[in-house]
N, CA, C and O atoms as CSV, one atom per row, in Angstrom:
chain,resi,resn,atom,element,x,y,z
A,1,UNK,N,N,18.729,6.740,28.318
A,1,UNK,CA,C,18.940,7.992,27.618
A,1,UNK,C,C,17.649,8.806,27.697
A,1,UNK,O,O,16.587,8.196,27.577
A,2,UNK,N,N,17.641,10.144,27.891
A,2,UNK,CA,C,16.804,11.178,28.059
A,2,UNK,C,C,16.329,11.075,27.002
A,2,UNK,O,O,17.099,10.654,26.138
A,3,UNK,N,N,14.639,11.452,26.494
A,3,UNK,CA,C,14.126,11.269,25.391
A,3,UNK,C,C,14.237,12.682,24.526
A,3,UNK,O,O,13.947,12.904,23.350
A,4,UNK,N,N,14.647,13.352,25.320
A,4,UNK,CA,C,15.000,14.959,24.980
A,4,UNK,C,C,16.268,14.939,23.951
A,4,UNK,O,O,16.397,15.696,22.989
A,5,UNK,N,N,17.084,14.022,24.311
A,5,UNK,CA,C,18.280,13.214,23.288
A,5,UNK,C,C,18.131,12.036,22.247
A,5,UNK,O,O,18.911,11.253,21.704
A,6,UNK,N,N,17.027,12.226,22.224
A,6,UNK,CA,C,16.531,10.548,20.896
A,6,UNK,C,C,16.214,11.542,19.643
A,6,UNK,O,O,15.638,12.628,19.574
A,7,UNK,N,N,16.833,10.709,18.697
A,7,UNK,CA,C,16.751,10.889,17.504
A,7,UNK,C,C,15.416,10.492,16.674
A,7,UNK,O,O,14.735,9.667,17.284
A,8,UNK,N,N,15.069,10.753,15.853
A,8,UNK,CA,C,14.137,10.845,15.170
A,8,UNK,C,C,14.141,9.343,14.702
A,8,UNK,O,O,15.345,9.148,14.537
A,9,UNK,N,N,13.566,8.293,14.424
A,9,UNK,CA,C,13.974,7.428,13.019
A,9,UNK,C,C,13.890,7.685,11.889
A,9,UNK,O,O,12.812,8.208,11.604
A,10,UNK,N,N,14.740,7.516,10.871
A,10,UNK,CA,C,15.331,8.568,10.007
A,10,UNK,C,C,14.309,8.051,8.583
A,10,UNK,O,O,14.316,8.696,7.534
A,11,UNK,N,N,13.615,7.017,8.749
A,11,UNK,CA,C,12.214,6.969,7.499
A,11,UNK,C,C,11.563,6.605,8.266
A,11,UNK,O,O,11.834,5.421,8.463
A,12,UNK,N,N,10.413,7.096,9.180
A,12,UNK,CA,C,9.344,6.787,10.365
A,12,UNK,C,C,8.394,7.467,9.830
A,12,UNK,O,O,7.289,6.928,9.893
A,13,UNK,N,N,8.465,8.774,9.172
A,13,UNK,CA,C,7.684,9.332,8.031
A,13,UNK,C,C,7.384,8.987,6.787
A,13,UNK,O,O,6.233,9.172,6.393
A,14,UNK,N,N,8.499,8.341,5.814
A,14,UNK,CA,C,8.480,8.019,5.080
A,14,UNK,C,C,7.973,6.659,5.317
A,14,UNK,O,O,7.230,6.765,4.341
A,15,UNK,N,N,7.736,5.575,5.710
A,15,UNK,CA,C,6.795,4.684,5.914
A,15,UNK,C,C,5.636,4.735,6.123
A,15,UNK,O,O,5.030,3.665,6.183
A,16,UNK,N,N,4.971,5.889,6.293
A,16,UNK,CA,C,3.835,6.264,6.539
A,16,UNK,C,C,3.179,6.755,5.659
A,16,UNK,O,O,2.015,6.389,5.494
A,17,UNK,N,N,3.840,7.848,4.753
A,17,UNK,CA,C,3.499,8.147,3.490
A,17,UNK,C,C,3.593,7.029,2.577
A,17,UNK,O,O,2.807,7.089,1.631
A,18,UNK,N,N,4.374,6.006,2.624
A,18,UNK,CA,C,4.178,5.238,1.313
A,18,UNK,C,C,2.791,4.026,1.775
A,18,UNK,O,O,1.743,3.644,1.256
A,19,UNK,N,N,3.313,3.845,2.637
A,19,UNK,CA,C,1.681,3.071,3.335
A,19,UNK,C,C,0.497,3.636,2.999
A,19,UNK,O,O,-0.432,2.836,2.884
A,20,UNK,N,N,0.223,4.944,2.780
A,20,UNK,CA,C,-1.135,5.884,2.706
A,20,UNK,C,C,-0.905,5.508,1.234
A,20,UNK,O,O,-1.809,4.985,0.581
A,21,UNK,N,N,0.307,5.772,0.708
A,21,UNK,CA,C,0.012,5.947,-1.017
A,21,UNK,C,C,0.060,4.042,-1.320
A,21,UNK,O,O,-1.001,3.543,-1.693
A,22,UNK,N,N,0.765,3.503,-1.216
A,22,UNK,CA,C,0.116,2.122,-1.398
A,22,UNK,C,C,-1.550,1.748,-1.290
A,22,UNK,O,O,-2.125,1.115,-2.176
A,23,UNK,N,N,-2.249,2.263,-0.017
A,23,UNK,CA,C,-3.921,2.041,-0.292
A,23,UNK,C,C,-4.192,2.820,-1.170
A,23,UNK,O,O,-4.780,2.210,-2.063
A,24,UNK,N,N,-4.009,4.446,-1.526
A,24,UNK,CA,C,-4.665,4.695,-2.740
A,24,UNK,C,C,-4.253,3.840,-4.096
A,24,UNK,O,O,-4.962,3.625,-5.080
A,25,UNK,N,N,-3.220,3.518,-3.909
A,25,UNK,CA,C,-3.117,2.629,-5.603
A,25,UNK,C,C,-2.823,1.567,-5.523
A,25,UNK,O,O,-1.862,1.124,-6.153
A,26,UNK,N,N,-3.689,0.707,-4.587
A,26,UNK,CA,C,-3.159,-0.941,-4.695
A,26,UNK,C,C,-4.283,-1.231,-5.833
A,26,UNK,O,O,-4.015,-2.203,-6.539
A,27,UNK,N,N,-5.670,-0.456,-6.172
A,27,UNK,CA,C,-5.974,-0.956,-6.863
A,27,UNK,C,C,-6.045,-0.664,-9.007
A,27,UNK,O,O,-6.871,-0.782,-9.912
A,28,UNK,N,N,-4.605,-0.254,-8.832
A,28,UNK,CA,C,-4.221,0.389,-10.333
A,28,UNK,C,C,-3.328,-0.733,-10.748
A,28,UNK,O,O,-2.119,-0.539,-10.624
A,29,UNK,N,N,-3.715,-1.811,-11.195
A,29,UNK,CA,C,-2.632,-2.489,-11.469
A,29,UNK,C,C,-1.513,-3.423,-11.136
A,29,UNK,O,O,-0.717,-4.144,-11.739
A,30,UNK,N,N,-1.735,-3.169,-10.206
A,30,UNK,CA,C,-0.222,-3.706,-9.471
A,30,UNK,C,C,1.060,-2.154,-8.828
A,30,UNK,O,O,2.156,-2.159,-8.268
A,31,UNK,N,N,0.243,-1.194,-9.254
A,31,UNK,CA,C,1.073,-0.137,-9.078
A,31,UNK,C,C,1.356,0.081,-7.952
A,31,UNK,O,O,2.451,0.588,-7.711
A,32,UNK,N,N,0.383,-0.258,-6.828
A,32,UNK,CA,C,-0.052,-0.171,-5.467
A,32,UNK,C,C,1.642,-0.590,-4.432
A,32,UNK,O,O,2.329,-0.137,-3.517
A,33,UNK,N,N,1.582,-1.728,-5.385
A,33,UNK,CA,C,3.008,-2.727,-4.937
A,33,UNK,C,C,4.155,-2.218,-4.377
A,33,UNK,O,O,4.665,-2.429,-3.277
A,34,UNK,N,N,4.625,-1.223,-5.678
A,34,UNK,CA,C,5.894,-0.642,-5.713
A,34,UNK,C,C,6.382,-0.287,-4.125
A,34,UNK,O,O,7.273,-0.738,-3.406
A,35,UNK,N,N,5.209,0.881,-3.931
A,35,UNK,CA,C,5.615,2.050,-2.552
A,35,UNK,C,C,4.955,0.899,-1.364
A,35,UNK,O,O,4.710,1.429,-0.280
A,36,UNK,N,N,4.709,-0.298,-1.438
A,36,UNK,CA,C,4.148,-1.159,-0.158
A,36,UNK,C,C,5.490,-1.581,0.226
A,36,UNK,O,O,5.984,-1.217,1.293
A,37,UNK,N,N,6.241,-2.511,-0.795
A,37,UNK,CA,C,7.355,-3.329,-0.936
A,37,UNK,C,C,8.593,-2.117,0.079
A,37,UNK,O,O,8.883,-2.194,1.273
A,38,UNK,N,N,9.023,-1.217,-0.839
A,38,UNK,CA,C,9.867,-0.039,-0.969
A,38,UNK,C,C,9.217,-0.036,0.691
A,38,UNK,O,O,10.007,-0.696,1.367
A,39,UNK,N,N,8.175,0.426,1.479
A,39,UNK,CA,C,7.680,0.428,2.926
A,39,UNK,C,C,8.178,-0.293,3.373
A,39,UNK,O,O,9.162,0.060,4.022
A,40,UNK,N,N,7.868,-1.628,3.328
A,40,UNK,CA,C,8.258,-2.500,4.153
A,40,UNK,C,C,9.561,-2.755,4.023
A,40,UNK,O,O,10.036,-3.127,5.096
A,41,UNK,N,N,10.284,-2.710,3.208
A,41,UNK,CA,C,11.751,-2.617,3.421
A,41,UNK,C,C,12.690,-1.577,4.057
A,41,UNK,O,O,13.837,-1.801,4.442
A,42,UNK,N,N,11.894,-0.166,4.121
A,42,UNK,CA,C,12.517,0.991,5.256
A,42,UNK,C,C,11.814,0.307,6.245
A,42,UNK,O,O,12.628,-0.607,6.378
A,43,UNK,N,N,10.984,0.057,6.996
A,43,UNK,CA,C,10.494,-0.111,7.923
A,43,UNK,C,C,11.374,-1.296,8.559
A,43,UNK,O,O,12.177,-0.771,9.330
A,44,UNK,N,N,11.532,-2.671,8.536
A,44,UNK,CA,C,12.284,-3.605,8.530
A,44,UNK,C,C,13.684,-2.837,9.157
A,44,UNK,O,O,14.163,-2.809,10.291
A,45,UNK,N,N,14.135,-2.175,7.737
A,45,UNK,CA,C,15.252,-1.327,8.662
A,45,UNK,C,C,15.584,-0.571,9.761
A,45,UNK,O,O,16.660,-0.515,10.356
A,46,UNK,N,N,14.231,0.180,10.035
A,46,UNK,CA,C,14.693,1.156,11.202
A,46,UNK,C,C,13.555,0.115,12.304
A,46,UNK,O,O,13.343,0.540,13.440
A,47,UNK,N,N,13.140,-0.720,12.020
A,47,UNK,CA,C,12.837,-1.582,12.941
A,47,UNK,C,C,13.963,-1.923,13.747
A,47,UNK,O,O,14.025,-1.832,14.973
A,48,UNK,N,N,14.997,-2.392,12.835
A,48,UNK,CA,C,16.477,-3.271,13.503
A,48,UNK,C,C,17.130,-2.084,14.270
A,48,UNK,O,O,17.738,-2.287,15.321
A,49,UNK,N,N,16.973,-0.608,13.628
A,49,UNK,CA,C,17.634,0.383,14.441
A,49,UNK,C,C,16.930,0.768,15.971
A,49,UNK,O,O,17.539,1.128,16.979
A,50,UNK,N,N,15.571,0.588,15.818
A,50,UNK,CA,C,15.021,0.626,16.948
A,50,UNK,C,C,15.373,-0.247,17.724
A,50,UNK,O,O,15.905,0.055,18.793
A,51,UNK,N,N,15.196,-1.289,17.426
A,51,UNK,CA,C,15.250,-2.794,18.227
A,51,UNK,C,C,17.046,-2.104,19.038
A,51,UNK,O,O,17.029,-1.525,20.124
A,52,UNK,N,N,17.861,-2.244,18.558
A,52,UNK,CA,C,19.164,-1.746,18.865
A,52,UNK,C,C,19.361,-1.091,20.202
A,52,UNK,O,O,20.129,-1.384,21.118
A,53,UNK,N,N,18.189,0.177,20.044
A,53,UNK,CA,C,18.351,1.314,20.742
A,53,UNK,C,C,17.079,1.612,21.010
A,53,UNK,O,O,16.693,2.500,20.250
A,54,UNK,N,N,16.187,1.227,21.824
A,54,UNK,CA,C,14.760,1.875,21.879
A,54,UNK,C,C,14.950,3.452,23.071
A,54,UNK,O,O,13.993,4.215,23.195
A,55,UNK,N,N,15.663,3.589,23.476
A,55,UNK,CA,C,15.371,4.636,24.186
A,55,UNK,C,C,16.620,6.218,23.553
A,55,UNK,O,O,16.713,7.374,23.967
A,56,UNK,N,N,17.336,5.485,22.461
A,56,UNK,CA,C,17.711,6.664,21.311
A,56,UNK,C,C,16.856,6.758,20.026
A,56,UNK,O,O,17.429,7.147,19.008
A,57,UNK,N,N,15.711,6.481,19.975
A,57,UNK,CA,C,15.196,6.971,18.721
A,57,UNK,C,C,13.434,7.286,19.492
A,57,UNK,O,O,12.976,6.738,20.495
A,58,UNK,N,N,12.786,8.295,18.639
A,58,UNK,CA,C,11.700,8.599,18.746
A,58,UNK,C,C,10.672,8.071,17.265
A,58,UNK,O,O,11.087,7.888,16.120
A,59,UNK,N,N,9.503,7.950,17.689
A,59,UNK,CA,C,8.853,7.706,15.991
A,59,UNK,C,C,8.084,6.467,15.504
A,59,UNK,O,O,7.428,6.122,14.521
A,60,UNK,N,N,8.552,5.896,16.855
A,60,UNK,CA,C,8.046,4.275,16.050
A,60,UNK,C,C,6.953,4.250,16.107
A,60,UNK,O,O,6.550,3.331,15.394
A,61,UNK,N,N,6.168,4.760,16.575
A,61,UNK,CA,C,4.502,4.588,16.649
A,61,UNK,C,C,4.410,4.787,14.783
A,61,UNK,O,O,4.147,3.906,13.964
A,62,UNK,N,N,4.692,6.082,14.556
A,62,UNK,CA,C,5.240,6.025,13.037
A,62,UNK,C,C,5.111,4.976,11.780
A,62,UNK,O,O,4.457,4.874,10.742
A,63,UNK,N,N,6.174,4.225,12.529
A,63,UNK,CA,C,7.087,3.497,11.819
A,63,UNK,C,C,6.022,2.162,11.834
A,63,UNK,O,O,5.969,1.505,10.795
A,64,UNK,N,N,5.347,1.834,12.751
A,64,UNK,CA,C,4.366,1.124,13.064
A,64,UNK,C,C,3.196,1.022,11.806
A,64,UNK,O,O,3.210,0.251,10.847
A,65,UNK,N,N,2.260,1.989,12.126
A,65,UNK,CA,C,1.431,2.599,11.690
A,65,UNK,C,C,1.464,2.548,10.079
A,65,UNK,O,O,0.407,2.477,9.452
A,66,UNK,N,N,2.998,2.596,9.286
A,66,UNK,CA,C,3.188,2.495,8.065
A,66,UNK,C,C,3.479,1.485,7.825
A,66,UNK,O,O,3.073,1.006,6.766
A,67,UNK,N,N,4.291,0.727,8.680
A,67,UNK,CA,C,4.442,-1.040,8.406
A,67,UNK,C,C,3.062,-1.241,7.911
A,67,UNK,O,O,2.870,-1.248,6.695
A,68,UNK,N,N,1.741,-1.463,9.029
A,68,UNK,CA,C,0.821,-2.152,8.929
A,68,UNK,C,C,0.024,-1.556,7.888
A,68,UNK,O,O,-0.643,-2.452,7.371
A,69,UNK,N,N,-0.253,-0.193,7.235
A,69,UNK,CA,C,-0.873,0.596,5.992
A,69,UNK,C,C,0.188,-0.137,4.946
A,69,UNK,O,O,-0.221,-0.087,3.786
A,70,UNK,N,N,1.164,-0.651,5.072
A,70,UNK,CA,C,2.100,-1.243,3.627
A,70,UNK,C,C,1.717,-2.684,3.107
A,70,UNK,O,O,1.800,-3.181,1.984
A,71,UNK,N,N,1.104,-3.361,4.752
A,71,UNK,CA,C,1.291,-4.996,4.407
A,71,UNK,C,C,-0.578,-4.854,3.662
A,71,UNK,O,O,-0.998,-5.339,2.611
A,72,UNK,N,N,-1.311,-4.031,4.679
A,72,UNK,CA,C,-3.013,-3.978,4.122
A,72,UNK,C,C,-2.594,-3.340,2.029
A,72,UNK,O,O,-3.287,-3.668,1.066
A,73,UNK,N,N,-1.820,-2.790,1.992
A,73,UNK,CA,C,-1.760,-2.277,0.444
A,73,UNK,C,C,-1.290,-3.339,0.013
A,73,UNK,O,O,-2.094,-3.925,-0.711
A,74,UNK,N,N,-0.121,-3.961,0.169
A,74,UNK,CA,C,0.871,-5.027,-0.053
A,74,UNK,C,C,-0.528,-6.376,-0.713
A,74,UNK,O,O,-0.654,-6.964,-1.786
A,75,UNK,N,N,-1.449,-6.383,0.769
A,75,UNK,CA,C,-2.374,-7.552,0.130
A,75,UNK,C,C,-3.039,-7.280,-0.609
A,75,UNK,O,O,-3.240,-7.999,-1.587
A,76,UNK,N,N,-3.703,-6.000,-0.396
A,76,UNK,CA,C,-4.461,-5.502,-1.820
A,76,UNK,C,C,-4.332,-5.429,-3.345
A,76,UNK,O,O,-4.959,-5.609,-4.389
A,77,UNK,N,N,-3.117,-5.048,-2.841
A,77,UNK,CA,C,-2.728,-4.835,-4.631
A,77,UNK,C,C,-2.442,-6.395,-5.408
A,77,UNK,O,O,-2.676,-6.700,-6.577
A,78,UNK,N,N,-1.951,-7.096,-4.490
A,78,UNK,CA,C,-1.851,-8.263,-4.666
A,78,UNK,C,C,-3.571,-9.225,-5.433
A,78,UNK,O,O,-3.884,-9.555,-6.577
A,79,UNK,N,N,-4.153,-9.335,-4.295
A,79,UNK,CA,C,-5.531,-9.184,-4.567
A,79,UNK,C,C,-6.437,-8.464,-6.149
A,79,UNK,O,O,-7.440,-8.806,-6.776
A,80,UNK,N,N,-5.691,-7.638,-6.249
A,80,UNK,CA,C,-6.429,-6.791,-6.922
A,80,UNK,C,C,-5.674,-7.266,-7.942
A,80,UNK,O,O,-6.428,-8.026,-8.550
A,81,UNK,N,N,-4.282,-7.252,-8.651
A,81,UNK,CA,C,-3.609,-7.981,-9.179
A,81,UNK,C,C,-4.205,-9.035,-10.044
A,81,UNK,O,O,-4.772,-9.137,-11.132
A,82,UNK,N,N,-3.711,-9.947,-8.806
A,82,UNK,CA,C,-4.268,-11.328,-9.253
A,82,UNK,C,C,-5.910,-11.489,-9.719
A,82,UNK,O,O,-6.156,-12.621,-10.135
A,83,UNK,N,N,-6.966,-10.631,-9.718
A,83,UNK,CA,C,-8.277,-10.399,-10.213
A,83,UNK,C,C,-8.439,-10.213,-11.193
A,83,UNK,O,O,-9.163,-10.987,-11.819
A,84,UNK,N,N,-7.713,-8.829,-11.985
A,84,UNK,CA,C,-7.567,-8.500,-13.408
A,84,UNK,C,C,-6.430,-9.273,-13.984
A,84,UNK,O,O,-6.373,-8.884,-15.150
A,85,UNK,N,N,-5.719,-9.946,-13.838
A,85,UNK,CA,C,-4.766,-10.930,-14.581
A,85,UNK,C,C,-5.771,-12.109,-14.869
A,85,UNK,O,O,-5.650,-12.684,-15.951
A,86,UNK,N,N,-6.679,-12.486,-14.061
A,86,UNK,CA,C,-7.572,-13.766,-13.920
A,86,UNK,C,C,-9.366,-13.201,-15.037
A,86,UNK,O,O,-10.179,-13.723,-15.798
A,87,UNK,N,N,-9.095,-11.921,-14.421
A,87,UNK,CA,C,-10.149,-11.763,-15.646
A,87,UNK,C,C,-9.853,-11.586,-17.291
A,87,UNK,O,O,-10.628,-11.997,-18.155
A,88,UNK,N,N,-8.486,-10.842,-17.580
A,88,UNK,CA,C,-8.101,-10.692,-18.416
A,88,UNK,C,C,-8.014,-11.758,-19.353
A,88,UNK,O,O,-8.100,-11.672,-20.578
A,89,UNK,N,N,-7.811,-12.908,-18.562
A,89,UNK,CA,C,-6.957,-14.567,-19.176
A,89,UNK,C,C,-8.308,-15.368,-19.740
A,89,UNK,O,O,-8.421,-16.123,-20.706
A,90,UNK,N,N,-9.357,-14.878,-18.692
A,90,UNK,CA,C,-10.807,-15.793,-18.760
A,90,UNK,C,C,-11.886,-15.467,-19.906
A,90,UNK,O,O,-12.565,-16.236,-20.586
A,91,UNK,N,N,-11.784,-13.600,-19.880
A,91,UNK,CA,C,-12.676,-13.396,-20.686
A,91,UNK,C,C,-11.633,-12.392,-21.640
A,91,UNK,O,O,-12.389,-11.738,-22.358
A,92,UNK,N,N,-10.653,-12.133,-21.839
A,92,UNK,CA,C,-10.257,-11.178,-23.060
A,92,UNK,C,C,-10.018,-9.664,-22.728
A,92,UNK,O,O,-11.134,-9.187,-22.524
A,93,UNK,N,N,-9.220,-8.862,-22.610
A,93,UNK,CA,C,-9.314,-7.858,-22.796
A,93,UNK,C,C,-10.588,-6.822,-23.416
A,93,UNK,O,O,-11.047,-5.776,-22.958
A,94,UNK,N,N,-10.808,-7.320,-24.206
A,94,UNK,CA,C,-12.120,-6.660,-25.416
A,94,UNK,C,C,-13.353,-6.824,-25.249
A,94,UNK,O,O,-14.199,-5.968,-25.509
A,95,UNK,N,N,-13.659,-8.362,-24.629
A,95,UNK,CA,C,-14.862,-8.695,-23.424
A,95,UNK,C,C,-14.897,-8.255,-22.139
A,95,UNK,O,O,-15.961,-8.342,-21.526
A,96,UNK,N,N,-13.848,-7.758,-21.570
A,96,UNK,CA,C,-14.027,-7.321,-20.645
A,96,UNK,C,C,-14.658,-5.842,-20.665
A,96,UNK,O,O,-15.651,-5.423,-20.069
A,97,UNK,N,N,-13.536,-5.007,-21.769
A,97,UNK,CA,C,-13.891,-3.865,-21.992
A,97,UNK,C,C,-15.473,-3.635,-22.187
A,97,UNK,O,O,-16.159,-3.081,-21.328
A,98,UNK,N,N,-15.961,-4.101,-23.364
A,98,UNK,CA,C,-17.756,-4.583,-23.310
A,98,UNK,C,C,-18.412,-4.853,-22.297
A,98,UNK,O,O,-19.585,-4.484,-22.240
A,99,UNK,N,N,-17.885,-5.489,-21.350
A,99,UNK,CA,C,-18.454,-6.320,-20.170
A,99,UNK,C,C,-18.541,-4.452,-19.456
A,99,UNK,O,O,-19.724,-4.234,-19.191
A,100,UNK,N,N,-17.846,-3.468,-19.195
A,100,UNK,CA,C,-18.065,-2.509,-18.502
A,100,UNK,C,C,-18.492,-1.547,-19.031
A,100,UNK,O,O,-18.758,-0.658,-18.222
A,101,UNK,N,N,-18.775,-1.200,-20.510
A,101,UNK,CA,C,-19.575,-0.280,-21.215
A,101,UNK,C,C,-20.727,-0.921,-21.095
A,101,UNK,O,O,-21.597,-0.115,-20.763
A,102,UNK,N,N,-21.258,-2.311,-21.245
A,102,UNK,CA,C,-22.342,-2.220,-20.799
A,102,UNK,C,C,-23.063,-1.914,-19.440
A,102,UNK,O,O,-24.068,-1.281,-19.117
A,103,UNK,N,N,-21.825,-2.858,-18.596
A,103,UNK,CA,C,-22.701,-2.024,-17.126
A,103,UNK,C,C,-22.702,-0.446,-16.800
A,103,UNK,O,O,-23.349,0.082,-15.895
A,104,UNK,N,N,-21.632,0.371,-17.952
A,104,UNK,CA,C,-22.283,1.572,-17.718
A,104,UNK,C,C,-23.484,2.385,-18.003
A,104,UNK,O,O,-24.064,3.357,-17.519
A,105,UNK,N,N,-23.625,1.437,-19.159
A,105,UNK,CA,C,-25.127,1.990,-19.672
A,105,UNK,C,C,-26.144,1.739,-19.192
A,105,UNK,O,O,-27.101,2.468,-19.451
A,106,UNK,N,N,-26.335,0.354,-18.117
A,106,UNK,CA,C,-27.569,0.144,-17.379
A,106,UNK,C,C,-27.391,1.144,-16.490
A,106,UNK,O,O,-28.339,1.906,-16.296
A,107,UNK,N,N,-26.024,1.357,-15.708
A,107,UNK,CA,C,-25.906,2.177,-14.849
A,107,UNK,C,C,-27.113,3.333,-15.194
A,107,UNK,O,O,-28.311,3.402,-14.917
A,108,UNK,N,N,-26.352,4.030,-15.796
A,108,UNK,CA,C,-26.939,5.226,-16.967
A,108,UNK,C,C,-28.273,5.164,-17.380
A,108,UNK,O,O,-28.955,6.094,-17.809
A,109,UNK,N,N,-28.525,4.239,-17.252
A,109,UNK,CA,C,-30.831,3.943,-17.586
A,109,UNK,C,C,-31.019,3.868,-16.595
A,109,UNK,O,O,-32.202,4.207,-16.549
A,110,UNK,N,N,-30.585,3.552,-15.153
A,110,UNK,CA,C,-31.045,3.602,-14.098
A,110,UNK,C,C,-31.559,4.689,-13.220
A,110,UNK,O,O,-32.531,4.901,-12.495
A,111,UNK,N,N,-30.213,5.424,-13.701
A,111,UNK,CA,C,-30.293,6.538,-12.912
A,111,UNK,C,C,-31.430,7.549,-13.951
A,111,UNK,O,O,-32.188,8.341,-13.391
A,112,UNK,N,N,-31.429,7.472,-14.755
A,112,UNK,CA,C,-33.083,8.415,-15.986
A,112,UNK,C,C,-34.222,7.940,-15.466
A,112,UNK,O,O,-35.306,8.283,-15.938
């Protein structure tokens, strides 16, 4: 098939954007997760549509490109996750909180 006749893959964009927004917020929580997961599950899909038909669809470089920005967020947030759950458990919420007002204040004498 003429590539002049290939279709777009129909989330090849949208895997890409959630891949970009997964690295900005893998490290909020776990929030990062949501749009990695939600990625890799369009992607997966129009993977199988590609696989099908590689010379009716255009994009996969795309589709690529956001897979691999979903799985790097995917581990991160994970990572990042599992850090503040492990600090939370070890030292307390309230020690922790302390634990970073003080390093802001050395911060803060440092820089005077």
């Amino acid at each position: 098939m003429d590539t002049q006749f290939a279709q777009k893959l129909p989330n090849s964009n949208t895997v890409l954007i959630l891949g970009i927004v997964s690295l900005v917020m893998c490290c909020c929580w776990g929030v990062g997760l949501i749009p990695a997961i939600i990625g890799l599950v369009l992607a997966n899909k129009d993977s199988k549509l590609y696989q099908a038909n590689p010379s009716g669809y255009t994009g996969y470089q795309n589709l690529n490109t956001g897979k691999i920005l979903c799985i790097i967020g995917l581990v991160l947030g994970v990572i990042n996750l599992l850090l503040n759950l492990y600090i939370s458990v070890i030292y307390g919420m309230d020690n922790f909180q302390e634990m970073l007002q003080e390093f802001q204040t050395q911060m803060q004498q440092q820089q005077n």
